[in-house]
N, C-alpha and C positions, 0 to 999 in steps of 0.2 A: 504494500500500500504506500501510493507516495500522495505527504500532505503538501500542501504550497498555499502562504497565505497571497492572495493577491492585492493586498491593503500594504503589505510593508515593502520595503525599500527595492531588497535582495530578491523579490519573487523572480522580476525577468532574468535575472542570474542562474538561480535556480533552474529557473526553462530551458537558460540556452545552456548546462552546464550537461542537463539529460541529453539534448539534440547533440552538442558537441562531442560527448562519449559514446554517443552510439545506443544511449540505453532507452528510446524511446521506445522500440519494438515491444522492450522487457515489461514494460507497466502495465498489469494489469487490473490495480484499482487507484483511480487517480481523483484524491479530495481538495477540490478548492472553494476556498475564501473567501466569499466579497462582501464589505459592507455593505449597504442599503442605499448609501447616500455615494454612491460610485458609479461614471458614466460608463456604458460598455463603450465607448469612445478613445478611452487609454489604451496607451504603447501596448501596455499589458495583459491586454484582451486583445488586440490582435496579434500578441505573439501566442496567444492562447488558441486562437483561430486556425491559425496557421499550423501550431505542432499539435495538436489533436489526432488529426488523420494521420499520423506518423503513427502514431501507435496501434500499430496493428495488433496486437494481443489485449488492448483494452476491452476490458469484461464489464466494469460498474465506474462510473463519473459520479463521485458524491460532488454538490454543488450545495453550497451554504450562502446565498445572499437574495438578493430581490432581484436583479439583474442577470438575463443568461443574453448572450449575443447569438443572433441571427443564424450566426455560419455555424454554432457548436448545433443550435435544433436543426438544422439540414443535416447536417453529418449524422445526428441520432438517427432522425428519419431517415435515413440511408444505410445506417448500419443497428439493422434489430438487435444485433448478439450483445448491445454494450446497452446496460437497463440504467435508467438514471434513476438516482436517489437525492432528493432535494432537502434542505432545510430552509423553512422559511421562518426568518425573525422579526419579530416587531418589540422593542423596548423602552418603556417610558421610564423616564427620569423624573420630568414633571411636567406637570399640565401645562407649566409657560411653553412650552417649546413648541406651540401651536405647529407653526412652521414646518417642523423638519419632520414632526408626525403626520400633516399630510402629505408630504415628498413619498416617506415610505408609502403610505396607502396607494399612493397612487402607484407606485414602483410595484407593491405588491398585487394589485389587482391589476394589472398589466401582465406581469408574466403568469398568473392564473389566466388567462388571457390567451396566452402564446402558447400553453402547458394542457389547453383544454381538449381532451381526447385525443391525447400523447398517447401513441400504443407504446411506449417507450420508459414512461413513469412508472416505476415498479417498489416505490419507498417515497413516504411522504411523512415529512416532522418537519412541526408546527410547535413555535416555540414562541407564545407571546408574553415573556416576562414581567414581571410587575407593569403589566398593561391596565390603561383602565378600562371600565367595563364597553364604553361606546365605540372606541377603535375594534375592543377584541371583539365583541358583538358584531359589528360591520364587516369586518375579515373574515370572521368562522360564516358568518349566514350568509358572504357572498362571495370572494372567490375561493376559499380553502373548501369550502362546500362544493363549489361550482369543481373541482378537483377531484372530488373524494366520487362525486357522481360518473362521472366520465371518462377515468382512466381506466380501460378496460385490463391493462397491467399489474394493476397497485396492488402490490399485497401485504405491503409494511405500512402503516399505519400509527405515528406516536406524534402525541398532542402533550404539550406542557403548557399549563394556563395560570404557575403557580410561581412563588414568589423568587427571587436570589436568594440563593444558599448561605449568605453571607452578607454580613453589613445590617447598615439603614437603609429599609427600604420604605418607598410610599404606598400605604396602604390602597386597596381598590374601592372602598366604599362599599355602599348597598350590594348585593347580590343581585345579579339579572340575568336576564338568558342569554348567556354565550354560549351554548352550544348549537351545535349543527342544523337545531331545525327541523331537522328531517318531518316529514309526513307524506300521507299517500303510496304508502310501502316507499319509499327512497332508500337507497341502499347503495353501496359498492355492485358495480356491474360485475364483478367477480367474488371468491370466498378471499375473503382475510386469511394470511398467515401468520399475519406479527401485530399484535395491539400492544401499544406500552400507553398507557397513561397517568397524567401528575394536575391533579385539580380540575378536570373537570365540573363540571357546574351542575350538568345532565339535567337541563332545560327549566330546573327552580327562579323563581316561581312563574313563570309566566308562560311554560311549554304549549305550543298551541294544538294540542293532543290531550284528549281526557284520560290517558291512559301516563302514568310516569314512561321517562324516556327512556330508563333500563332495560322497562317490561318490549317497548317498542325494539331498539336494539335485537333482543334476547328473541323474538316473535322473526322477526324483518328480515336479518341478515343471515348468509350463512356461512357457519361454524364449525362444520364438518372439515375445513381444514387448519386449522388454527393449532401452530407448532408452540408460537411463544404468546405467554398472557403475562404483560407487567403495571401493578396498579400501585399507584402512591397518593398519598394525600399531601398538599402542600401545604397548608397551615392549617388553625380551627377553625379557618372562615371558608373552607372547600367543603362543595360535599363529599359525601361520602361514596369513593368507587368499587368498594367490598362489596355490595350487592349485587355489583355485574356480576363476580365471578362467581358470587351461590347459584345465581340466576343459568349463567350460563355453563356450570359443571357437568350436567347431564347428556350436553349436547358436543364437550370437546372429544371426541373419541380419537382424533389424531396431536393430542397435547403433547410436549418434549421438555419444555421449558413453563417453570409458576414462578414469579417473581410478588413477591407484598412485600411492600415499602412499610414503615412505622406509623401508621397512618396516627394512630391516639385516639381511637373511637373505643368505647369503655366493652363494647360487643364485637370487638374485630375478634378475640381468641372462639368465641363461636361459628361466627362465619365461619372463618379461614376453618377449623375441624370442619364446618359441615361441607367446604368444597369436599374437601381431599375424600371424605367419607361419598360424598354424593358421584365422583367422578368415574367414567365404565372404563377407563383406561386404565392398566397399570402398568404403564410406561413411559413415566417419567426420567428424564436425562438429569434437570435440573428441577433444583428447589430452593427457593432463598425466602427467610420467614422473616417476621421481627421477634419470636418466638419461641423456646421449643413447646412443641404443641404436644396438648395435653394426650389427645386420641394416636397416639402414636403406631399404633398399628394399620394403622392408616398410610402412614409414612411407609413405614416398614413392608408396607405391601408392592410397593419400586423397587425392593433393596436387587432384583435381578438385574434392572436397568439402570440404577441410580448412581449417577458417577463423580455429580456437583452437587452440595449441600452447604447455604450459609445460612446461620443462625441469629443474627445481630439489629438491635444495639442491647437485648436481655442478655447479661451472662449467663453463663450454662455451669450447674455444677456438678461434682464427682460421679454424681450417681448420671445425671443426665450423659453425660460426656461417656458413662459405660455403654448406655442403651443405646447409643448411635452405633458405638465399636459394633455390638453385638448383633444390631440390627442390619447395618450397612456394610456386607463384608468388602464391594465393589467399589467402596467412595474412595475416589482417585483427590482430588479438590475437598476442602473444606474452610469456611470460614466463622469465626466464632470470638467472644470478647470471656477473657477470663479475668477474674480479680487477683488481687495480690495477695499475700497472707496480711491480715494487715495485726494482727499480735506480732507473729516475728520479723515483719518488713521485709520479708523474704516473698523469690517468686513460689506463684502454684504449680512446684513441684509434681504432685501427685496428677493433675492436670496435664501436666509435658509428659506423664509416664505411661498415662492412657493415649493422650491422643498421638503417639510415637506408635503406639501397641496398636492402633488401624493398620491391616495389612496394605493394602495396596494403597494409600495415602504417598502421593506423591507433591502436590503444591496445597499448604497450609498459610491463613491468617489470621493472627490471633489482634486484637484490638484489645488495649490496655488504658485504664482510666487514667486521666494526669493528675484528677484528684482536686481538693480544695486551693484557692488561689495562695492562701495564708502560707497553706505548707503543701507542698505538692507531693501524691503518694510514693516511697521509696519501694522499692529500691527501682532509680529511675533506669526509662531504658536508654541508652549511649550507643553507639557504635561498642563499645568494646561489649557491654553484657548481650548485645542481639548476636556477638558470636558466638558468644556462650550457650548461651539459651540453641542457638543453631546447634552444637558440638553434643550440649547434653541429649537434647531429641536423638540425634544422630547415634547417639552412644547409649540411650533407652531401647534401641534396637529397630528403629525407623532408618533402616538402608536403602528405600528407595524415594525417600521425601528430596528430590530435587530442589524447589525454591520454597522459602519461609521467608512472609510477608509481615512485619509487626509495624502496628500504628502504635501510637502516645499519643492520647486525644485526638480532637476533631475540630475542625475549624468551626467557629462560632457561628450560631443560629440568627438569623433576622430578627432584630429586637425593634418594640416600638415604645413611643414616647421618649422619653429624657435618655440616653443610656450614658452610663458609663465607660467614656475612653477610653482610662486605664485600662480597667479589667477588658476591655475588649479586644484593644493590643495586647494584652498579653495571653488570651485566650488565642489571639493569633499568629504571636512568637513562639509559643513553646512547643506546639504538635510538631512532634515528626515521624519520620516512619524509615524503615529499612528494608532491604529485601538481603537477602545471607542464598548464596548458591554455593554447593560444591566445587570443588576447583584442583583439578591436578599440576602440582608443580614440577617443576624444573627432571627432580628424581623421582619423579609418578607416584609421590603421595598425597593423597586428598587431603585440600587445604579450602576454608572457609574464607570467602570473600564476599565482602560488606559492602552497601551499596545505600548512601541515603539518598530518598530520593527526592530527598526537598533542595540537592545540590548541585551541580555540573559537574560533566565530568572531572574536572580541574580543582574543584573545590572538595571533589570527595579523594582524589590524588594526595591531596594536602590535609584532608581530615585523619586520612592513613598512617601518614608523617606524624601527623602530633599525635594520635592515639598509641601508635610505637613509641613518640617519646617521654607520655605521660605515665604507660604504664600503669593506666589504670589509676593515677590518682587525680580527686578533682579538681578542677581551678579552685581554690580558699575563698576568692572575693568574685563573685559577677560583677561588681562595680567593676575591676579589672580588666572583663573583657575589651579586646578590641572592636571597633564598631565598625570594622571593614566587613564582617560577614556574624551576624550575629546569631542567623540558623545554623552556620557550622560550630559553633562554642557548644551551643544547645545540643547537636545530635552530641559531640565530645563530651558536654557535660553533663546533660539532661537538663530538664528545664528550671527554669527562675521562679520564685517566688513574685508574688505582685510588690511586693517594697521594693524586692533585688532591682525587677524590672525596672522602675519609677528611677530608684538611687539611679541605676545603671543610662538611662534615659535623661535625667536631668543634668548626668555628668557629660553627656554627648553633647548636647544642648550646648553646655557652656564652652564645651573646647571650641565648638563649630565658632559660636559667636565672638572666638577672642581672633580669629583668621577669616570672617565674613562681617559684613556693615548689618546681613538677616538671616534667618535662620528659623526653618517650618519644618517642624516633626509631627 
């Protein structure tokens, strides 16, 4: 897969870097780029233009913006074997920006426009971010509709209507109907194979069907080929998408893939039991809960096909973490949040001893709390203990676990009203994560190599260096640290306290302001 953004500098370099090597033939899935507010007019759309047809082995064109140029849809329509998969964005900041939120619309319902009854469209996401309700209403009931109806291709399907993952966002207001509309049987000209969706609305309250829209949905479409279902809820002000999949579990007999997001509805651990119990399939690939669910035999009834299982953001404890071993002898993939001991500060041991003890477990992630801001949970993870933690696995008798994936928190949740800066900087300094692969050296002994990945290659070179010269002990003072990179201290050291932070911060502050007239942190 080759990505190229077409917004930054370096793309046309990029382009002419494949044409000048020869390697255009070789690509065969090629995702680009475009902002919204980008003319198909630039250098870099038509060198777009131009090396497309060069790539004869291109199978799939992800295209991420509101503009596609002229010559790339003639070449589609001319070459069936390459299916496009689009993303369309719409983002509001704030409602002053009148402006530049009608440019998109229009940009947007233009290439719905140019896109309508594309035998060619074969994936369609739809990502209207902290949008408000009158834009995203306008868009879904008129050309991302005019899409969904039309493409006699389409068989990907993913809607996001739900907030940034992160930050201060602007609320949406009232609830209205953004969704799709649909009536008079309307439907995909073809069956769905991939539905993901995150905040739907499902036509509350103003659906112009006396019947709710799930029921319509569940009734209308057909579901006979339907590999992957994934539903999330984006905040408390979405409704709730867990009924689709009760609604529709009787009817998925070709399923592979369940995905439930943590939606926070007080009835999600029911639902989600009554899909798995309600479903005629038992052959599931995948499964990703916010849970471990109670009806586990239900689970357990994949375990011939079942080869991915993640369990998170609920930690799992000793006994649960046996009955997956027991039930799942097949599970290759697993991901799951364990706690720390927190009497002796030490890691859950007992926990790396079981899930080492899954036979066929080959890529594992385990997700670890960071704990209160006052005093962050010990014993932190570093670069030096996520080799450990790799070595011990490894040395509990999991010889074929290839890559171990650990987090230390998560980046902070969209807050509203007044927040707190601090804590929120620091809630977004101090997550990091690692990945630890096996690794034969030099004289063909298996050796442990660390890899953060909140850092460049360059930067994790140099985390290597100081973590051989630290030897495992910690920096004394975070004031100390250098402010040249202060995610690599963190992976080195583990994370900062909310004072460390603040001291550590205010002391930045002041060096900058004694060799700068200003100075914005």
């Amino acid at each position: 897969k080759t990505y190229i953004n077409l917004t930054r500098d370096y793309a046309v370099e990029q382009l002419q870097s494949l044409s000048r090597n020869g390697f255009l033939p070789a690509v065969r899935e090629l995702v680009l780029h475009v902002a919204n507010n980008i003319e198909p007019s630039i250098d870099t759309f038509h060198l777009v233009c131009e090396l497309i047809p060069q790539m004869s082995g291109l199978s799939v064109l992800h295209w991420t913006g509101a503009v596609i140029p002229e010559k790339v849809l003639e070449y589609l329509d001319k070459h069936p074997q390459t299916r496009l998969h689009i993303t369309v964005q719409h983002e509001t900041e704030s409602t002053s920006r009148a402006d530049l939120h009608r440019r998109q619309l229009d940009l947007l319902e233009k290439l719905a426009s140019d896109l309508s009854g594309s035998p060619d469209l074969a994936c369609l996401r739809i990502d209207l971010i902290n949008d408000v309700s009158r834009h995203s209403r306008q868009l879904m009931q008129g050309p991302f509709k005019q899409l969904l109806l039309s493409s006699p291709a389409l068989r990907s399907l993913s809607i996001n209507l739900g907030q940034r993952q992160g930050g201060c966002v602007w609320g949406r207001g009232d609830p209205v109907n953004d969704s799709f509309g649909l009536v008079r049987n309307e439907a995909p000209l073809n069956p769905l194979q991939k539905l993901e969706m995150t905040g739907y609305y499902w036509g509350m309250p103003r659906y112009p069907r006396p019947v709710a829209e799930v029921e319509y949905w569940q009734r209308t479409f057909d579901w006979s080929q339907l590999r992957r279902l994934s539903l999330h809820k984006a905040s408390e002000y979405m409704y709730n998408s867990l009924p689709l999949a009760e609604f529709l579990a009787p009817q998925l007999v070709a399923l592979e893939e369940i995905e439930f997001g943590d939606t926070g509805f007080q009835n999600d651990t029911q639902v989600i039991s009554n899909f798995f119990s309600l479903l005629p399939s038992r052959k599931l690939l995948s499964i990703s809960v916010p849970f471990f669910i109670p009806s586990w035999t239900d689970i357990a009834a994949h375990a011939a096909t079942l080869h991915s299982l993640s369990i998170y953001p609920s930690p799992l404890t000793h006994q649960q973490i046996l009955v997956i071993r027991n039930a799942l002898p097949n599970l290759s993939t697993l991901t799951v949040i364990c706690d720390r001991d927190d009497v002796t500060e030490s890691w859950p041991y007992e926990s790396f001893s079981l899930l080492a003890s899954i036979p066929r477990l080959q890529h594992l992630t385990i997700w670890f709390e960071i704990g209160p801001h006052t005093a962050p949970l010990k014993p932190y993870l570093t670069v030096e203990s996520a080799g450990d933690i790799f070595s011990q696995l490894r040395g509990y008798g999991a010889a074929k676990l290839q890559r171990l994936h650990m987090h230390s928190g998560s980046p902070p949740a969209p807050f509203w009203g007044k927040p707190d800066l601090d804590l929120y900087d620091w809630r977004y300094i101090n997550p990091t994560s690692f990945v630890c692969k096996s690794k034969q050296d030099i004289n063909g002994n298996s050796t442990c190599l660390v890899t953060c990945t909140k850092l460049s290659k360059a930067e994790n070179d140099r985390l290597r260096r100081d973590a051989a010269r630290s030897q495992g002990t910690r920096c004394s003072s975070p004031n100390k640290w250098d402010a040249s990179n202060v995610k690599c201290q963190v992976a080195l050291n583990g994370p900062m306290s909310l004072s460390e932070w603040v001291a550590w911060r205010d002391r930045i502050r002041g060096e900058a302001r004694k060799g700068s007239s200003w100075w914005c942190m």
